[in-house]
C-alpha positions as CSV (number, residue, x, y, z in Angstrom):
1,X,-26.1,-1.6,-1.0
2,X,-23.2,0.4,-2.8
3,X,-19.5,-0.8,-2.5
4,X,-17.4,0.4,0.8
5,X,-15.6,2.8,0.0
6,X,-12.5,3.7,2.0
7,X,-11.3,7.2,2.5
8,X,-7.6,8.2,3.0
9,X,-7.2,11.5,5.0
10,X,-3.9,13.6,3.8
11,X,-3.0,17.0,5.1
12,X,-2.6,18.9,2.0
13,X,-1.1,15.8,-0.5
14,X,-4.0,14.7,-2.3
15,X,-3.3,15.2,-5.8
16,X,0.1,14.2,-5.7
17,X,-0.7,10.8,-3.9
18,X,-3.6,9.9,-6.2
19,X,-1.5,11.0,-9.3
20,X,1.4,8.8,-7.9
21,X,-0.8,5.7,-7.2
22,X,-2.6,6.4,-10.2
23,X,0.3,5.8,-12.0
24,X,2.1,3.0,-10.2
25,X,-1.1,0.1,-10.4
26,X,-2.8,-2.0,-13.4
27,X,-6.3,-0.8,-13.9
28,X,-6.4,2.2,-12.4
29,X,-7.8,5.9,-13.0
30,X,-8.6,9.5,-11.4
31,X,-12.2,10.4,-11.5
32,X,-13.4,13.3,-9.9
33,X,-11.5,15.7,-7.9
34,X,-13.2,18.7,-5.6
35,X,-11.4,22.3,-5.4
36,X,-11.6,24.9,-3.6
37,X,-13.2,28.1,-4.8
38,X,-12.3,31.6,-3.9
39,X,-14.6,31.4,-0.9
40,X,-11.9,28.7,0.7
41,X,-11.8,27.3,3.7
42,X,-8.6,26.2,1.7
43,X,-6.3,28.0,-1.0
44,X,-8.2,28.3,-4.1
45,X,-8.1,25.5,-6.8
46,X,-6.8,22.9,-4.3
47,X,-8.4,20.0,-4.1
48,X,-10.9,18.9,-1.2
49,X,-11.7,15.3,-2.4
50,X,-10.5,13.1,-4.9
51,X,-12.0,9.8,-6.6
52,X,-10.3,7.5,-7.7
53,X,-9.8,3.4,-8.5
54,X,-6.8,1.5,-7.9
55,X,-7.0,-1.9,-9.7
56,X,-10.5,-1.1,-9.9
57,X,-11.1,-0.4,-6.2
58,X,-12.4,2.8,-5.2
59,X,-11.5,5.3,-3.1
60,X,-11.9,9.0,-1.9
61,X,-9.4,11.1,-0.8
62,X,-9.1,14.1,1.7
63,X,-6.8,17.1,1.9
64,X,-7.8,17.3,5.7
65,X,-4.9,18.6,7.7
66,X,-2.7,17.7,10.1
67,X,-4.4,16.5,12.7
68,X,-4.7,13.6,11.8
69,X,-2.0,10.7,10.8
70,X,-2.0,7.3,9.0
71,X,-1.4,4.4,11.4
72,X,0.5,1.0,10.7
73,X,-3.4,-0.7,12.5
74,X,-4.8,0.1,8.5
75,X,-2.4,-1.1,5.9
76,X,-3.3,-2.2,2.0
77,X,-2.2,-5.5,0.6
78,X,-0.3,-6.2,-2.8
79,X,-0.6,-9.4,-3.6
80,X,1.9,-10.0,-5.8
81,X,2.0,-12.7,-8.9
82,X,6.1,-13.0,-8.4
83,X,9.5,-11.6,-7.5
84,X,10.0,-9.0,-10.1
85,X,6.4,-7.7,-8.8
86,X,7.2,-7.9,-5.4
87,X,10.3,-5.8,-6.4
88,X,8.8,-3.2,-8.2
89,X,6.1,-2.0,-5.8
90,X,8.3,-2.0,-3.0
91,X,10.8,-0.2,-4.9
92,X,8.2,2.5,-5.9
93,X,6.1,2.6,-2.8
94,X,9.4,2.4,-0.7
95,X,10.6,5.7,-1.9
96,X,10.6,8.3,0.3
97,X,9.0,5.9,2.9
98,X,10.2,3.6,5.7
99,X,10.9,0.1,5.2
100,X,9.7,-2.1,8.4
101,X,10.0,-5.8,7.9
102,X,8.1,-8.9,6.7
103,X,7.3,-7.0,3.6
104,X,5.5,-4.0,5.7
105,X,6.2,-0.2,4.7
106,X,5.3,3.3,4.7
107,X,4.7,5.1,1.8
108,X,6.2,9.0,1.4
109,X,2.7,10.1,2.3
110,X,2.7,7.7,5.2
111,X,0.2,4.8,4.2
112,X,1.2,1.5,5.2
113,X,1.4,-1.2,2.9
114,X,2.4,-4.9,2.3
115,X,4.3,-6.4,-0.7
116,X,3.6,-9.6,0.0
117,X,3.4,-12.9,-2.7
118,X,0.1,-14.2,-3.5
119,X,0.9,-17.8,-1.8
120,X,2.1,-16.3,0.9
121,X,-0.1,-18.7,3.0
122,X,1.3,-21.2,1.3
123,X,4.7,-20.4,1.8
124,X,5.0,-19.9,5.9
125,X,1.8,-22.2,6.7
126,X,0.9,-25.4,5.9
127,X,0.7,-28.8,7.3
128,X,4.4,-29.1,8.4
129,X,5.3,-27.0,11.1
130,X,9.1,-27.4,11.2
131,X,8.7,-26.1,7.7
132,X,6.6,-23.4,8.1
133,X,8.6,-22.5,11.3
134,X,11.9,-22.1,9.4
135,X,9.9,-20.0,6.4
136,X,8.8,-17.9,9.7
137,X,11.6,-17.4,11.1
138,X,13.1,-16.6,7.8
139,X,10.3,-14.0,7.1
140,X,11.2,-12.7,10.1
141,X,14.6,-11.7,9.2
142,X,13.3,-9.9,6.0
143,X,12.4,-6.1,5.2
144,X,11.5,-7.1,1.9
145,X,9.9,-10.4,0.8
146,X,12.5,-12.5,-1.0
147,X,10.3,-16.0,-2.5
148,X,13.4,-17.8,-3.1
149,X,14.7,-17.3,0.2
150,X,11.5,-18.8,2.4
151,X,11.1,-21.4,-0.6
152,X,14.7,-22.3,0.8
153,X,14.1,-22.4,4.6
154,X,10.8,-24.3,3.7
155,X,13.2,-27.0,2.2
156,X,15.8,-26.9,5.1
């Protein structure tokens, strides 16, 4: 059996958003992109599809329409090695976007997403549950995921 692939469905952003996350993740390349020829249903040399890998996951992508909009139900995961990553995807990704909170946001083209730290887990879980209810609560309180803060409220 071949790999799922999943298939992001943008109105008329395709290139831009595959260029963008291209860019922004290790690993990563465009393969191929579909355009339309003179015979349409879409302007000529736009694209249809696109192929592409972030961090050596595939994808396609759609230049569909409008009809239909990303949802906060599908979101991707970042798992992120530290801080300064944490930082620097949410900064990017962020953008243009909407913050929510517990290190959820929208991109500009409306993808959800989650900056979150690898141990995350680790970090509002465990065998304690007055610690993992203050790193809860904590996480609770936060747009952005900040490590040293629920390390702190883990600690009392």
């Amino acid at each position: 059996m071949k790999p799922i692939t999943p298939c992001l469905w943008f109105d008329n952003q395709v290139e831009e958003a595959v260029t963008f996350y291209v860019a922004l993740f290790p690993n990563s390349k465009v393969g191929e992109m579909f355009r339309y020829g003179d015979h349409g249903p879409g302007p000529a040399g736009q694209v249809v599809t696109a192929q592409f890998e972030l961090n050596g996951t595939r994808f396609t992508a759609l230049n569909g329409g409008p009809m239909f909009q990303f949802a906060e139900a599908v979101s991707f995961v970042i798992q992120c090695a530290d801080q300064a990553e944490i930082d620097r995807y949410w900064t990017a990704l962020s953008e243009g976007g909407a913050e929510s909170q517990c290190g959820w946001l929208k991109d500009r083209f409306g993808l959800s997403w989650q900056v979150l730290p690898e141990n995350m887990s680790d970090l509002i879980g465990g065998p304690d549950p007055a610690k993992a209810g203050r790193a809860v609560q904590a996480m609770l309180k936060m747009r952005k995921i900040d490590i040293a803060a629920l390390e702190a409220a883990r600690a009392g």
